[in-house]
C-alpha positions in Angstrom: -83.7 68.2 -120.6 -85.5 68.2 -117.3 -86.9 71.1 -115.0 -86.0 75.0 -114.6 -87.2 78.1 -113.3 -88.6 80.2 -116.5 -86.7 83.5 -117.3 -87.8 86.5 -119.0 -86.1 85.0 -122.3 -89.3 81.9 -121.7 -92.1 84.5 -121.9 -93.4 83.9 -125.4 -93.5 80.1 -125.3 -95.4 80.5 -121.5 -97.9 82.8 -122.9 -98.5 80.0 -125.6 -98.4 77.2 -124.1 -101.2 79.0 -121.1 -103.4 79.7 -124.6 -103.2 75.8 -125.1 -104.7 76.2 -121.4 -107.1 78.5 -121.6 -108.3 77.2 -124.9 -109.8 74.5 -122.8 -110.7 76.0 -119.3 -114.4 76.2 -118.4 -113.8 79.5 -116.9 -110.9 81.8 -119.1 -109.9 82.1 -122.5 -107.1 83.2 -124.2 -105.8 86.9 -124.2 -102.2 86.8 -125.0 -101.4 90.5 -123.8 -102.8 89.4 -120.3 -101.3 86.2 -119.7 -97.9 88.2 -120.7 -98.2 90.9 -118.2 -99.1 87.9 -116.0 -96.1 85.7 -116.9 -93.9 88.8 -116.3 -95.2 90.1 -113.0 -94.2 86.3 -111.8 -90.7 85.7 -113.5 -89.9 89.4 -112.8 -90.2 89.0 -109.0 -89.2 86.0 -107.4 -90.8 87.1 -104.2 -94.3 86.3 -106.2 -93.4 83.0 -107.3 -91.8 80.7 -110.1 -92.2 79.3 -113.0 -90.8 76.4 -113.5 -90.5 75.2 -117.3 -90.2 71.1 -118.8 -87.8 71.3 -121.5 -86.6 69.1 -124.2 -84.1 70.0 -127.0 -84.7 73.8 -126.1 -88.5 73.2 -126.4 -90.6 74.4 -123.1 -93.0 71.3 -123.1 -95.1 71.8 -120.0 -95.0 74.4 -117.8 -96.5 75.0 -113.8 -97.2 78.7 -112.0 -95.8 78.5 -108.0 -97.2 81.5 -106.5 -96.5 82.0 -102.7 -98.5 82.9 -100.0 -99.0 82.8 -96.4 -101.3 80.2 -94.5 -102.7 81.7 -91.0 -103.8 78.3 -90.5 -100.6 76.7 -90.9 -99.0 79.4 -89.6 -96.2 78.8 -92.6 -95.8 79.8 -96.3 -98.1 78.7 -98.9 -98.4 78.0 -102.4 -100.9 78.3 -104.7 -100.2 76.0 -108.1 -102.0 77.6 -111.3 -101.3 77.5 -114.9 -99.9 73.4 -115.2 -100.0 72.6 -118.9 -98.2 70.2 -121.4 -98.0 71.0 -124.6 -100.1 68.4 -126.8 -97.5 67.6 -128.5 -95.7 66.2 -125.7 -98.4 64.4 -123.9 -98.8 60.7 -122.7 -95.1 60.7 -122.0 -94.9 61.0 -118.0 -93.9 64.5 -118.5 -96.8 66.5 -116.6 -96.4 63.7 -113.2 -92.4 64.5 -113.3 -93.4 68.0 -113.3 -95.3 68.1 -110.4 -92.8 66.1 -108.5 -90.4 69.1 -109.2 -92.9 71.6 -108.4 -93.9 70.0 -104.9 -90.4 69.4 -103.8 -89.5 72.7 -104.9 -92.5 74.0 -102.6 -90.6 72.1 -100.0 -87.4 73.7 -100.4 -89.2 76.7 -100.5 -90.4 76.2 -96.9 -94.6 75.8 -98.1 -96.7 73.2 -95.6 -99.2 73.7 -98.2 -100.0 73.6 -101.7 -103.2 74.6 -103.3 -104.5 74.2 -106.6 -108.3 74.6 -108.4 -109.0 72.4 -111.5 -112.6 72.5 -113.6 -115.0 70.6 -111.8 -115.5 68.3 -114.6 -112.1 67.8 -115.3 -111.5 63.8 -113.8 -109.0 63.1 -115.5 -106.9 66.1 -113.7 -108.7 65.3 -110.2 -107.2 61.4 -111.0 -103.9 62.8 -111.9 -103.9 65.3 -108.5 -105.1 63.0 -106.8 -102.3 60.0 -107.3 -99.9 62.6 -106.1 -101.4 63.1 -102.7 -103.9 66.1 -103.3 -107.4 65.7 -101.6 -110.5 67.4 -102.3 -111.0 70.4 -99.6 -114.4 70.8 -98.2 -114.1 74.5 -99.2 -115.2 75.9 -102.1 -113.7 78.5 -104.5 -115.4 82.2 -104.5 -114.2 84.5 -107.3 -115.2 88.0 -108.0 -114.5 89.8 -111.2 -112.6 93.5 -110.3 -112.3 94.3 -113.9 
């Protein structure tokens, strides 16, 4: 019980518990061949990020993407937290706060002075939850443009 870094072997599980995810996210929806060449170009190379994975009785229960980066303005590594889900089944039990505990003192330990993160404008309970764990709203705001 507690936190790991995902493995190859924790693919299928991620790739379901990011449809859970996407299921509700304004701005994606599920596509379980593309989140698993996602989830494998991470846990494949280390030097992208980690996954690290919640689990109970062999169960992944919640899940959070680390990828890193580089901050010019901080002149330090970066991360950039994506994908942080908990599997209904396992909600309302302190399980998604303990989880990003472990994910910012692993960015830490990892030698990030920053962490990132986007959320669905409407989403206040996730801004609340961020937001009791030190996150602030930036005064930037997120661009995106669709390659594909």
């Amino acid at each position: 019980m507690g936190i790991a870094v995902a493995t190859s072997a924790d693919i299928p599980e991620l790739v379901e518990l990011l449809c859970v995810l996407f299921a509700q996210e304004a701005d994606f929806t599920p596509d379980r061949p593309r989140q698993t060449r996602g989830v494998s170009m991470i846990v494949e190379d280390p030097a992208v990020g980690d996954i690290l994975v919640w689990r109970e009785d062999g169960a992944i229960e919640a899940m959070v993407n680390l990828l890193w980066t580089v901050s010019t303005a901080e002149g330090a590594r970066a991360a950039i937290l994506e994908d942080m889900v908990v599997h209904p089944r396992a909600r309302d039990r302190g399980l998604g706060g303990r989880l990003l505990e472990g994910a910012i003192a692993h960015c830490r330990a990892a030698g990030c002075a920053r962490i990132t993160l986007l959320t669905d404008a409407d989403n206040v309970g996730a801004i609340r939850f961020y937001g009791r764990r030190g996150f602030t709203r930036s005064a930037m705001v997120p661009l995106r443009l669709s390659l594909r």
